[in-house]
C-alpha positions in Angstrom: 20.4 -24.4 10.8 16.8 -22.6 11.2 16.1 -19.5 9.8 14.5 -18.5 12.6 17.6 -18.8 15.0 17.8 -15.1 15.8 13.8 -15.0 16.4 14.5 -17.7 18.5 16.8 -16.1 21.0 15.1 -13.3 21.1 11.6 -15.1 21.9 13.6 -17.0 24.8 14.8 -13.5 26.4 11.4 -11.6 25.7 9.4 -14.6 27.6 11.2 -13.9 30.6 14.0 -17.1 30.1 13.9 -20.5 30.4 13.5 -20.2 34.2 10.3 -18.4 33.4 8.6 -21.3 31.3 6.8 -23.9 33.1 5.6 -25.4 30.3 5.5 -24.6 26.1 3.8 -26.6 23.1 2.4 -25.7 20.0 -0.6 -26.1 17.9 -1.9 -25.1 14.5 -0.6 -21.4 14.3 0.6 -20.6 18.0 3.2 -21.3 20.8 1.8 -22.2 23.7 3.5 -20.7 27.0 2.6 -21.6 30.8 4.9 -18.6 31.8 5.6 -18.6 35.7 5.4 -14.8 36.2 3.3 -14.0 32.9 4.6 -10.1 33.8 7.9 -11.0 33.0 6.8 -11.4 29.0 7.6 -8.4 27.3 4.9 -8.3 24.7 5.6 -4.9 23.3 9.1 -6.6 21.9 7.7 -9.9 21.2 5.3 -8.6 18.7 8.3 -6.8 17.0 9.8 -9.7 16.2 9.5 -10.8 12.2 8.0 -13.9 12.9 5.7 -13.0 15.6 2.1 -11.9 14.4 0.5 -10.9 17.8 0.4 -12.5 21.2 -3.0 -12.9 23.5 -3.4 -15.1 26.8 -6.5 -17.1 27.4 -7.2 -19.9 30.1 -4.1 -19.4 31.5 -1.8 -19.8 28.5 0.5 -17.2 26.9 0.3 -17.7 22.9 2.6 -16.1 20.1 0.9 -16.1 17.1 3.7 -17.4 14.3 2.0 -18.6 11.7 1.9 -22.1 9.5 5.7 -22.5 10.1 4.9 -23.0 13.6 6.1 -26.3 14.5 9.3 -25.8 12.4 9.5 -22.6 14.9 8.6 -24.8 17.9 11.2 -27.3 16.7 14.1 -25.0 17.3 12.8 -23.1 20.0 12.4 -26.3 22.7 16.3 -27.4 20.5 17.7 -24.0 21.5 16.0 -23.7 25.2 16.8 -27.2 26.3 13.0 -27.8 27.3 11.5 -30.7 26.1 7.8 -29.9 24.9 4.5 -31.2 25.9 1.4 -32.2 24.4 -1.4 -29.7 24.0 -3.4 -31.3 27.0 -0.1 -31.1 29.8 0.1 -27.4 28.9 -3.6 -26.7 29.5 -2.9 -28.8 32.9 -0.4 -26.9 33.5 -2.0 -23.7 32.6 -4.7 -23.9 35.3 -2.5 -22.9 38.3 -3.3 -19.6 36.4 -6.7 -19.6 35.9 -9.1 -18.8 39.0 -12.1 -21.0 39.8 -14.4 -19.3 37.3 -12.0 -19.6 34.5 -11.3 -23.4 35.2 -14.9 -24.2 35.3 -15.5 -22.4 31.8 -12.6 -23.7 30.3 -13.8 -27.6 31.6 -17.1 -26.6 29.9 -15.3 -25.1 26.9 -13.2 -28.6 26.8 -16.9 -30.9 27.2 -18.3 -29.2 24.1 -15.6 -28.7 21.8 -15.6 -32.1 20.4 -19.0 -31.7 20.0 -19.4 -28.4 17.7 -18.4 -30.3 14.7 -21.4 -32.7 15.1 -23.6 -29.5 16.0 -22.6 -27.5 13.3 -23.6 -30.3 11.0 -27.1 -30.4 12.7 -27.9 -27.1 12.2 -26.8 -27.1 8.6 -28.7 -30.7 7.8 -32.1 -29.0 9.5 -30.8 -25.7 7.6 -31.3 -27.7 3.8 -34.4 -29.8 5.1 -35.8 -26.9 5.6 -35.1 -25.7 2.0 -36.3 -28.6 1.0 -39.6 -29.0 2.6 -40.7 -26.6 4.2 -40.5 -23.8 1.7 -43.0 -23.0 -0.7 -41.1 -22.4 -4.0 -43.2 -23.8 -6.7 -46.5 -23.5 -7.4 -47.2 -23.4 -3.6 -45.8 -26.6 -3.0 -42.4 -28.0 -1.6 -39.4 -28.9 -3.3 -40.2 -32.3 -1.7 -43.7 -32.6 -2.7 -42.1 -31.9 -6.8 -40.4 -35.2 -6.7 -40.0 -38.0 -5.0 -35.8 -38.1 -4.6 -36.3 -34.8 -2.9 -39.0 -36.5 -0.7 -36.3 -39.0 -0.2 -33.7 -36.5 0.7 -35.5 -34.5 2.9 -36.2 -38.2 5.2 -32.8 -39.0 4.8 -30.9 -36.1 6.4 -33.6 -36.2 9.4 -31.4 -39.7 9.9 -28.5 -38.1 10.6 -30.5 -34.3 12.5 -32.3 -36.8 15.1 -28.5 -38.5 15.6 -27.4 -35.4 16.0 -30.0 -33.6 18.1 -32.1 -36.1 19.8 -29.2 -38.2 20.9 -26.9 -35.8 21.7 -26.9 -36.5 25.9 -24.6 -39.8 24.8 -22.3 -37.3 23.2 -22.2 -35.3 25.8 -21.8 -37.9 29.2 -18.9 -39.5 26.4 -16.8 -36.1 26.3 -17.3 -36.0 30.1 -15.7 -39.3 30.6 -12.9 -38.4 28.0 -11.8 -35.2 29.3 -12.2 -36.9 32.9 -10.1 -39.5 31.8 -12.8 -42.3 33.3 -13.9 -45.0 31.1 -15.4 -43.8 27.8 -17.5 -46.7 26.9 -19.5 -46.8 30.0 -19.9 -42.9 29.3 -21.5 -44.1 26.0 -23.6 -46.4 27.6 -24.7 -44.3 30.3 -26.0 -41.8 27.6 -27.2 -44.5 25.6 -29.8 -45.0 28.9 -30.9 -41.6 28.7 -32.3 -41.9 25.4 -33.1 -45.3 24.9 -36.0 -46.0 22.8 -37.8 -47.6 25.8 -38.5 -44.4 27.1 -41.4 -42.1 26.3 -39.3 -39.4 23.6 -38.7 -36.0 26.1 -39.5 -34.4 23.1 -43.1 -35.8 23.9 -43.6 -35.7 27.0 -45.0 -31.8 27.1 -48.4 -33.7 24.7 -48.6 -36.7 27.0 -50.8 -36.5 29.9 -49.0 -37.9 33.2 -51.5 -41.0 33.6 -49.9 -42.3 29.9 -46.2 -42.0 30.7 -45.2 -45.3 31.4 -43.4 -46.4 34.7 -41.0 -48.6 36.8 -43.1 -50.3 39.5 -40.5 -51.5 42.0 -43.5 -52.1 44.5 -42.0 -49.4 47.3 -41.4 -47.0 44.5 -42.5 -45.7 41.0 -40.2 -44.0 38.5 -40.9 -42.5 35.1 -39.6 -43.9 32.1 -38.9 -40.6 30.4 -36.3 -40.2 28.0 -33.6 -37.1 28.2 -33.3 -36.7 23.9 -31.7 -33.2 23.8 -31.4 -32.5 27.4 -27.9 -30.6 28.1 -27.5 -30.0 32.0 -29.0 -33.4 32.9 -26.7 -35.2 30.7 -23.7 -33.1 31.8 -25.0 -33.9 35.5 -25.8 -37.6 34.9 -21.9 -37.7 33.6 -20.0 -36.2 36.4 -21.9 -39.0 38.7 -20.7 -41.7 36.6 -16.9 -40.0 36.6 -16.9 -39.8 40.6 -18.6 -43.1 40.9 -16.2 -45.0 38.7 -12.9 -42.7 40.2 -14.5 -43.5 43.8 -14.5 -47.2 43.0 -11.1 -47.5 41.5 -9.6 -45.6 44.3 -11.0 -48.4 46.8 -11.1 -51.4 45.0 -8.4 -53.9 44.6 -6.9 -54.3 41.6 -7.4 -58.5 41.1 -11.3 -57.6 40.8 -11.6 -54.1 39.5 -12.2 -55.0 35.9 -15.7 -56.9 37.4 -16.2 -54.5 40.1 -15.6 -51.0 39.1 -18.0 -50.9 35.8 -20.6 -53.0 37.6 -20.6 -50.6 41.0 -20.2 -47.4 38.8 -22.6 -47.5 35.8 -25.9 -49.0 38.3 -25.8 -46.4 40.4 -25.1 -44.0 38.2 -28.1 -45.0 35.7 -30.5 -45.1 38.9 -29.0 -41.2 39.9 -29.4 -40.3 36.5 -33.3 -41.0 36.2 -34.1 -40.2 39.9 -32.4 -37.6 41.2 -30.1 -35.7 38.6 -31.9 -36.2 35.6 -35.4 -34.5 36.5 -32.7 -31.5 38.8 -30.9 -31.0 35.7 -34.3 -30.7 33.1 -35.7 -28.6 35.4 -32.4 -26.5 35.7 -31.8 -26.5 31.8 -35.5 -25.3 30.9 -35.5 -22.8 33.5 -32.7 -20.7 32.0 -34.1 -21.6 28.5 -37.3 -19.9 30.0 -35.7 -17.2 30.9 -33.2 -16.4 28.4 -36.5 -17.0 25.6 -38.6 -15.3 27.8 -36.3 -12.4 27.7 -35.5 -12.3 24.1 -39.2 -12.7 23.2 -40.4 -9.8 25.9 -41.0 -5.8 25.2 -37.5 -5.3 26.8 -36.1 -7.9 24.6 -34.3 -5.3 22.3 -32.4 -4.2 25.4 -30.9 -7.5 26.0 -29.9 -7.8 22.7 -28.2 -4.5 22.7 -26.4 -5.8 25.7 -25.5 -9.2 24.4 -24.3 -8.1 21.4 -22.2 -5.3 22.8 -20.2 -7.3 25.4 -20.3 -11.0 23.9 -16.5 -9.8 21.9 -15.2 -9.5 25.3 -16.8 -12.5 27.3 -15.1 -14.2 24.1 -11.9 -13.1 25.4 -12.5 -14.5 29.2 -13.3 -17.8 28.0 -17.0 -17.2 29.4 -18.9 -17.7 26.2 -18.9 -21.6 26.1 -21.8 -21.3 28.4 -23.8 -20.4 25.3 -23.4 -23.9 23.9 -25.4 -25.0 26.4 -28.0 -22.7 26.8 -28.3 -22.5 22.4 -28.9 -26.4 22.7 -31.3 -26.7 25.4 -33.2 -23.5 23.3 -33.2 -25.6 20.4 -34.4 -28.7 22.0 -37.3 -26.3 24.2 -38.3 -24.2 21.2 -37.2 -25.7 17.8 -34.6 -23.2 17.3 -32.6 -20.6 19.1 -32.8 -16.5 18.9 -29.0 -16.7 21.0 -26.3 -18.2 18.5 -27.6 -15.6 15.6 -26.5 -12.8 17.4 -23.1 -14.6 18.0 -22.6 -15.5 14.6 -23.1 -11.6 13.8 -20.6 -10.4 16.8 -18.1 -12.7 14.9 -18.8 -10.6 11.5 -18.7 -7.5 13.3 -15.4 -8.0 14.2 -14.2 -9.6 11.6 -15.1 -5.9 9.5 -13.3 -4.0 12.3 -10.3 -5.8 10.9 -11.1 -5.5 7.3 -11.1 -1.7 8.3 -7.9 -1.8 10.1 -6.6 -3.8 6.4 -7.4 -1.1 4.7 -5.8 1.6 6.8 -2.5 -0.7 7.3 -2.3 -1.6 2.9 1.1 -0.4 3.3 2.0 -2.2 6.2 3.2 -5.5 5.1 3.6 -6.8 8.5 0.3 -5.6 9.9 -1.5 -7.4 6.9 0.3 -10.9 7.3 -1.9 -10.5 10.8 -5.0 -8.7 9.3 -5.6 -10.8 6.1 -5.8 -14.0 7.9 -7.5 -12.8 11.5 -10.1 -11.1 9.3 -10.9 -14.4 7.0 -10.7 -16.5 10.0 -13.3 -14.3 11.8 -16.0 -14.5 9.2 -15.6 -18.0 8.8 -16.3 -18.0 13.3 -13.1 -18.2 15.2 -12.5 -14.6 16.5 -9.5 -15.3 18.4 -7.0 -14.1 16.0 -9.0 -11.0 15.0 -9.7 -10.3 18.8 -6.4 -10.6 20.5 -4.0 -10.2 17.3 -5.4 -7.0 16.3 -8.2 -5.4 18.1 -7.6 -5.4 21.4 -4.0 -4.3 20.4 -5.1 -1.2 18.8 -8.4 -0.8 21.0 -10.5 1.3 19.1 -11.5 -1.6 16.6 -12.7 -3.3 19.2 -15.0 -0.8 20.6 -16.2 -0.5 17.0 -16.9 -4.1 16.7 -18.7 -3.9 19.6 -21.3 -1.1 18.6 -21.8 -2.9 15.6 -22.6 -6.5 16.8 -24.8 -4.5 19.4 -26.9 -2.8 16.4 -27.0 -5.9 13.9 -28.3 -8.0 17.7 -30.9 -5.5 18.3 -32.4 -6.2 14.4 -32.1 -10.2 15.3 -33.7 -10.0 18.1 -36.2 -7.3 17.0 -37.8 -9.3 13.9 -37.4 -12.4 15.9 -34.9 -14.1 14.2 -34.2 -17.9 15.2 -31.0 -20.8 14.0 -32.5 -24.2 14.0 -29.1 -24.7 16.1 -25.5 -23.7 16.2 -24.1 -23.0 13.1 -20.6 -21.9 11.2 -20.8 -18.6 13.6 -20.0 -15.9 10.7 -21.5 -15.4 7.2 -21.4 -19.2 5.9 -24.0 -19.1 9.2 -26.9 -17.5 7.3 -27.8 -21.1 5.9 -28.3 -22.3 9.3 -31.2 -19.4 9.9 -34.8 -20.2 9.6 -35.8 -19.2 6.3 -38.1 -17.0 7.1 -36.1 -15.0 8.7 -33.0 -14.6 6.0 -34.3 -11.2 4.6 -34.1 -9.9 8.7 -30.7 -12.0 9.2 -29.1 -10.5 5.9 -30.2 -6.9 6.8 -28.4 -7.9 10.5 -25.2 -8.8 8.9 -25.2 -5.8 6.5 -25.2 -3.9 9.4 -22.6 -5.9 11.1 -20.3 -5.6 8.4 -21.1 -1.7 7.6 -21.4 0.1 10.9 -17.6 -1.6 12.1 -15.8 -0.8 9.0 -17.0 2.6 9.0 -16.4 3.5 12.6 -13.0 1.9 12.8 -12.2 3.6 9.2 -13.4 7.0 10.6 -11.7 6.7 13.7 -8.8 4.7 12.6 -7.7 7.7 10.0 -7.7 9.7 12.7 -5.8 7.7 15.5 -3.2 6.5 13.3 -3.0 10.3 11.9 -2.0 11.1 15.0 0.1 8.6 16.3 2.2 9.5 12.8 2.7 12.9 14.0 3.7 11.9 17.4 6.3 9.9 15.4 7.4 12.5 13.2 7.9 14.9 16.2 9.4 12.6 17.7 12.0 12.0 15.0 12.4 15.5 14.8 13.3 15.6 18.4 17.1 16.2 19.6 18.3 13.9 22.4 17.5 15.8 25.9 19.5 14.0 28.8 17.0 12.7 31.3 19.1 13.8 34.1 21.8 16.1 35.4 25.0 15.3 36.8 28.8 13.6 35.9 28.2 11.6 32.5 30.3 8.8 32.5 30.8 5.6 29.9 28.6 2.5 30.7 31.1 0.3 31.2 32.3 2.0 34.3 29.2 1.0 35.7 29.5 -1.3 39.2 26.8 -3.2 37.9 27.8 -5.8 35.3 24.5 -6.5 33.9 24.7 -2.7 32.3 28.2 -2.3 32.3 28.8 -5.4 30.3 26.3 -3.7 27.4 23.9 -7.5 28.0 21.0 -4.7 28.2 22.3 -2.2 25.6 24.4 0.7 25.3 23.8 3.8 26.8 25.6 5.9 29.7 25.8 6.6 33.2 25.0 10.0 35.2 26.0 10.5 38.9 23.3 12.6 39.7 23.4 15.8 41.2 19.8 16.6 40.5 17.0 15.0 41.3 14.2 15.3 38.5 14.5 12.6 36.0 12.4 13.8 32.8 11.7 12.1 29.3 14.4 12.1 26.9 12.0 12.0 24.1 8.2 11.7 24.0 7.0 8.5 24.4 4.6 6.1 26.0 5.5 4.7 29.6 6.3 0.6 28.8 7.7 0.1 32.3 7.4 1.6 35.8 8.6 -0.8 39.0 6.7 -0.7 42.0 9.5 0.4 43.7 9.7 3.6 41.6 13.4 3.0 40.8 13.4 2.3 37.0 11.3 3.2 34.0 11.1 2.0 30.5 9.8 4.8 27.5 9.1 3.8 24.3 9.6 6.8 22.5 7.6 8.1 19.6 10.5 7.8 17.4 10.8 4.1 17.7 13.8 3.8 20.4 13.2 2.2 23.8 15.3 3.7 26.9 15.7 2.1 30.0 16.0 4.6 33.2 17.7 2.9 36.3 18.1 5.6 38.8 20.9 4.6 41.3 22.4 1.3 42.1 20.9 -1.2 44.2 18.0 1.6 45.1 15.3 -1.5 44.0 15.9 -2.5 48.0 14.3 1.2 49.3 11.0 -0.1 48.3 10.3 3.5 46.9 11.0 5.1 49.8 12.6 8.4 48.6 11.0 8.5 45.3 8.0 10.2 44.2 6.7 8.9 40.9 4.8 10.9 38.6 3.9 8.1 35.9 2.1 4.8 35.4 2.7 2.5 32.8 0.5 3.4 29.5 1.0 7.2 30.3 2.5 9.0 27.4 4.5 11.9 28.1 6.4 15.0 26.6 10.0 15.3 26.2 11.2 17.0 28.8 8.0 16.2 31.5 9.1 14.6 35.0 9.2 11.5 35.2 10.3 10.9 38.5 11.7 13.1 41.5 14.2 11.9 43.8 15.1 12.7 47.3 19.1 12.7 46.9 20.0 13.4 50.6 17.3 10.1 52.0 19.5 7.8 49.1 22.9 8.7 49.8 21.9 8.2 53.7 20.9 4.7 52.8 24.3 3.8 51.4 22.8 3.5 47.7 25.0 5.1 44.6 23.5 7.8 42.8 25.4 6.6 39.6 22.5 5.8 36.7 22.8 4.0 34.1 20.0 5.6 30.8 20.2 2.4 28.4 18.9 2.2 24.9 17.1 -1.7 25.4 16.0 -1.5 21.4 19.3 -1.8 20.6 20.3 1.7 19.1 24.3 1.7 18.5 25.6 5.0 20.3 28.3 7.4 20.5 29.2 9.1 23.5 30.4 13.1 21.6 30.9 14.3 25.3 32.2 12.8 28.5 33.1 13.1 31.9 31.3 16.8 32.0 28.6 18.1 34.2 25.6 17.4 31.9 23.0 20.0 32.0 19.2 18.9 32.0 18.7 21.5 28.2 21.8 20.2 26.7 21.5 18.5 23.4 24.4 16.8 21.4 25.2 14.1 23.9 24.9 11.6 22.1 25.1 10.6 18.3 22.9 7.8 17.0 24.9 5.2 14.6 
C-alpha cells in the first residue's frame, strides 16, 4: 500500500477525473498531464496537497511538481486511475492539440536543440579554459601556454574537441532533425557530414577568400561553390527538413520490395544537391542577417535599451516556450563574431530569478512546505533551469517575478553596456561566468552582483509587506463570525433534490430557499470560481475555508439570464459585499427552485445550531465549526 494513497485520490478529483486525462507520464520530478479541459484542474487545491510542490503548464502539458518520489507517486496514481501511462514523447504528442501554431513550432525547435546543449555547453566551457590558457597574459607577460609545453599541449588538445563541437555542429543539428522526425538518422548524419566536409573551402574562411579562389563544381551547364556550412544553424536546420520530406515523400510512394535501395538513394541526392544550391546559401543568408541585426543592435547607441528590454521580458518568454529561438541566434553569433553578447544576459535573467526565490526563502523560513519548493527551485535556478523557480514560486506569488524581472533588466543593461561577450552557450547561471570572455569577467561579475542584489532586495521589501498583509487579512478573517450569504428557509443538505450535494460528495454545508435575492460573502475572501452563467461562486476565504455558492437548482440552464454578477474570479471581497443579485420572480417563472445549497468544498465538518428558521442576512451563530 502507498503512502501516498490519499494524495492520490485527491490528485485524480482535483485534475478534473479520469475522463478529464487524455494522457499522463512522468519524468524526473513532475507528472505530466494532457488534461482535456485544462479549466477543469483545480490548481488552488492541488497545490495544497502534501505532496504537491507547485503546478505550471508549458507546451501544452499540465505538470505537478512532486518531487524525487515521483515515479513511486506515478506508480500508484496510473494503479489507482486505471490509465495505463505513456512515454514522455506520446504525452508531448498528445499535448500539441493544445498548443497553437506558434507554440508547436517553438516547442519542435525547443525539441531539435535540446539534445544538443550538452555538447554546446561543453564548447563554451572547452573555449572558456583555452582561453585561460592561452590567451591570458598571467606571467611575466606571457601565456600559461607559452610557460610550458603540456599546457601548450593542452591548449591544442581541447581545440580537438571546440572545432567538433562548433565547426561541425550542422551534422548535429540535420541528425536531431531526422530523430525527432523519426526519418532515418544515419542519412541525417551523412547529410551533415556533406555540409562540412573537408573538401570544402572552411565557411569560417570564406569572408578572407576572394571569389575567384573558392573552388567550384563545373558541371558544364552550371557552376556551384564548394563552400562549406561549419557553424551554420538555419541552413543546416533547412538542409534537414528537405532530407525528412524527401525521404517521408519516398517511403510514402515506393514499394516496399525496393525501398531499402530506393528510398536512401532518391532522398539523400536530392537533398545534398538542395542543400548546396538552394537552401544552403537561403538559410546563410537568413542566419547572418538576424545575427547582423541582433549584433548590430547590441553593439549600437540604443543598444542599452534593448538590453533593458531583453532582460526585462526574457523570464516570461521563458514561460511561453519562445526562448529556444535564442539557441539559434547565440550560435550563429558565435560562429559570425567569435562569441555572443545574447546568452550572458540569459544566464543573468536565470540568477535574477533564482534571488527572487532566495528572497521569498527567507521570508517563508518558517514555512516548511514553502521551503521543500524554495530550496530546490532556487538551487536549480542558479545552476540554469528556471522552470521550477518560475512556475513553482514566482509566478504563484507574482511580485517575485516582477522583481526578477527588474533585476535581470539592470544586470542586461551592464552586459550589454561594457560589451560583454560568451564564447558560446554556457551553464546559464553563476557556474556560467567561466564561459565569459576573460576580459570581460570584472563587467560580468559586477552584472551578476547586481542580479543577485537588486531581486532579493526588492522581493524582501515588497515581500514583508505583501505577506504582512495577506496575514492580517487572515487574522481578520479568523476573527470573523459566520454571516449567512443569503436570506430565506435554512434547511439540512441532505434535503437537497440534488444528490451531488445532498449526498455530502462535495461537502457539508446547508441549504436556503431564498426569499432574497442578494447573495453576499460569508467571510472575506478571494473569488476562486465564478461560472459563466453566473449561477455559482467559489470564495476562498481569508481564514482558510473554501465555500461553494450554488444559487438555485438546475439555474446553470438560464445561461445567466436573471442574474447580475458583481464579481470575477481573482476579486477579493469583504464579508458581507454582494456577490451576486438575483431576479427571483424571472427564476421561479422559468420553473427553477430557488433552494441553495452554501457548501464548505475544503472539507470543514459543520453543525447546523439552527434550523428550519427564516435566516436573516446579519445573523451570526448558524453554524458551529467542528
Amino acid at each position: 500500500m502507498s503512502k501516498f494513497n490519499e494524495d492520490v485520490k485527491l490528485l485524480l478529483t482535483y485534475v478534473g477525473g479520469k475522463e478529464n486525462i487524455k494522457a499522463v507520464s512522468h519524468c524526473v520530478t513532475r507528472m505530466r498531464f494532457v488534461l482535456a479541459d485544462p479549466n477543469k484542474a483545480d490548481i488552488a487545491k492541488i497545490e495544497a496537497l502534501p505532496c504537491t510542490k507547485g503546478t505550471f503548464t508549458q507546451s501544452g502539458q499540465f505538470q505537478v511538481i512532486i518531487g524525487n518520489e515521483v515515479s513511486e507517486f506515478y506508480n500508484a496514481f496510473t494503479a489507482y486511475a486505471g490509465i495505463e501511462g505513456v512515454s514522455k514523447d506520446a504525452v508531448k504528442d498528445s499535448a500539441k492539440s493544445n498548443q497553437t501554431v506558434l507554440q508547436r513550432i517553438m516547442g519542435a525547435l525547443g525539441e531539435i536543440f535540446a539534445p544538443l546543449i550538452p555538447a554546446l555547453i561543453c564548447g563554451g566551457l572547452i573555449l572558456g579554459f583555452r582561453n585561460i590558457i592561452g590567451e591570458i597574459a598571467m606571467f611575466d607577460g606571457k601565456t600559461l601556454a607559452e610557460t610550458a609545453t603540456f599546457w601548450q599541449g593542452v591548449y591544442n588538445f581541447l581545440w580537438l574537441i571546440g572545432e567538433a563541437v562548433f565547426h561541425m555542429l550542422p551534422v548535429g543539428i540535420v541528425w536531431s532533425i531526422t530523430k525527432k522526425m523519426g526519418t532515418t538518422q544515419m542519412l541525417g548524419i551523412v547529410l551533415g557530414l556533406t555540409l562540412v566536409s573537408p573538401q570544402l573551402l572552411n565557411g569560417f574562411q570564406v569572408a578572407n577568400t576572394a571569389a575567384k579562389d573558392i573552388p567550384i563544381w563545373d558541371f558544364g551547364f552550371a557552376q556551384v561553390q564548394m563552400i562549406g556550412y561549419q557553424g551554420q544553424v538555419i541552413a543546416a536546420m533547412m538542409a534537414g527538413f528537405v532530407l525528412v520530406y524527401l525521404e517521408k515523400f519516398f517511403r510514402k510512394h515506393c514499394p516496399a520490395v525496393i525501398s531499402m535501395i530506393v528510398v536512401p538513394f532518391c532522398s539523400l541526392i536530392p537533398a545534398v544537391v538542395i542543400a548546396h544550391t538552394i537552401v544552403g546559401p537561403i538559410g546563410w543568408t537568413i542566419g547572418n542577417g538576424i545575427a547582423d541585426i541582433v549584433y548590430t543592435g547590441l553593439t549600437s547607441s540604443f543598444g542599452v535599451v534593448f538590453a533593458a528590454l531583453f532582460g526585462l521580458i526574457y523570464a516570461p518568454i521563458v514561460m511561453t516556450g519562445l526562448h529556444h529561438m535564442t539557441n539559434a541566434i547565440d550560435t550563429t553569433l558565435t560562429s559570425m563574431f567569435g562569441g555572443t553578447i545574447l546568452w550572458p544576459m540569459i544566464a543573468l535573467s536565470n540568477i535574477a530569478q533564482g534571488s527572487s526565490v532566495l528572497a521569498m526563502s527567507v521570508l517563508q523560513k518558517q514555512d516548511e512546505k514553502a521551503q521543500q519548493i524554495n530550496i530546490p527551485a532556487m538551487i536549480s535556478c542558479y545552476l540554469g533551469v528556471t522552470e521550477p523557480a518560475l512556475f513553482g514560486v514566482n509566478l504563484k506569488y507574482g511580485f517575485p517575478l516582477i522583481c526578477g524581472m527588474i533585476g535581470s533588466s539592470v544586470a542586461a543593461v551592464i552586459s550589454v553596456g561594457f560589451g560583454v561577450q560568451a564564447f558560446s552557450i554556457g551553464v546559464g547561471g553563476l557556474p556560467g561566468i567561466i564561459s565569459i570572455k576573460s576580459e570581460y569577467w570584472m563587467a560580468f561579475i559586477m552584472a551578476m552582483i547586481a542580479a543577485v542584489v537588486i531581486p532579493f532586495l526588492l522581493t524582501l521589501v515588497v515581500g514583508k509587506k505583501k505577506l504582512h498583509q495577506k496575514e492580517q487579512h487572515v487574522q481578520s478573517g479568523e476573527a470573523e463570525v459566520f454571516l449567512s450569504p443569503m436570506s430565506g428557509t435554512c434547511m439540512e443538505i441532505s434535503e437537497v433534490a440534488d444528490q451531488g450535494f445532498a449526498s455530502g460528495a462535495m461537502g457539508e454545508g446547508f441549504a436556503i430557499d431564498l426569499i432574497d435575492g442578494k447573495v453576499v460573502a460569508p467571510f472575506s475572501g478571494e473569488i476562486i470560481v465564478a461560472f459563466p452563467t453566473k449561477h455559482a461562486y467559489g470564495i476562498r476565504c481569508d481564514n482558510g475555508k473554501e465555500i461553494l455558492l450554488h444559487i438555485g437548482m438546475d439555474t446553470v440552464d438560464l445561461q445567466g439570464e436573471g442574474f447580475q454578477s458583481k464579481v470575477k474570479v481573482g476579486d477579493y471581497v469583504k464579508q458581507g459585499d454582494i456577490i451576486v443579485e438575483v431576479d427571483l420572480d424571472y427564476v421561479k417563472k422559468q420553473g427553477k427552485s430557488l433552494i441553495s445549497p452554501v457548501v464548505f468544498t475544503d472539507g470543514t465538518k459543520i453543525k447546523m445550531l439552527k434550523q428550519h428558521e427564516i435566516v436573516q442576512l446579519k445573523e451570526a451563530g448558524l453554524l458551529a465549526f467542528i
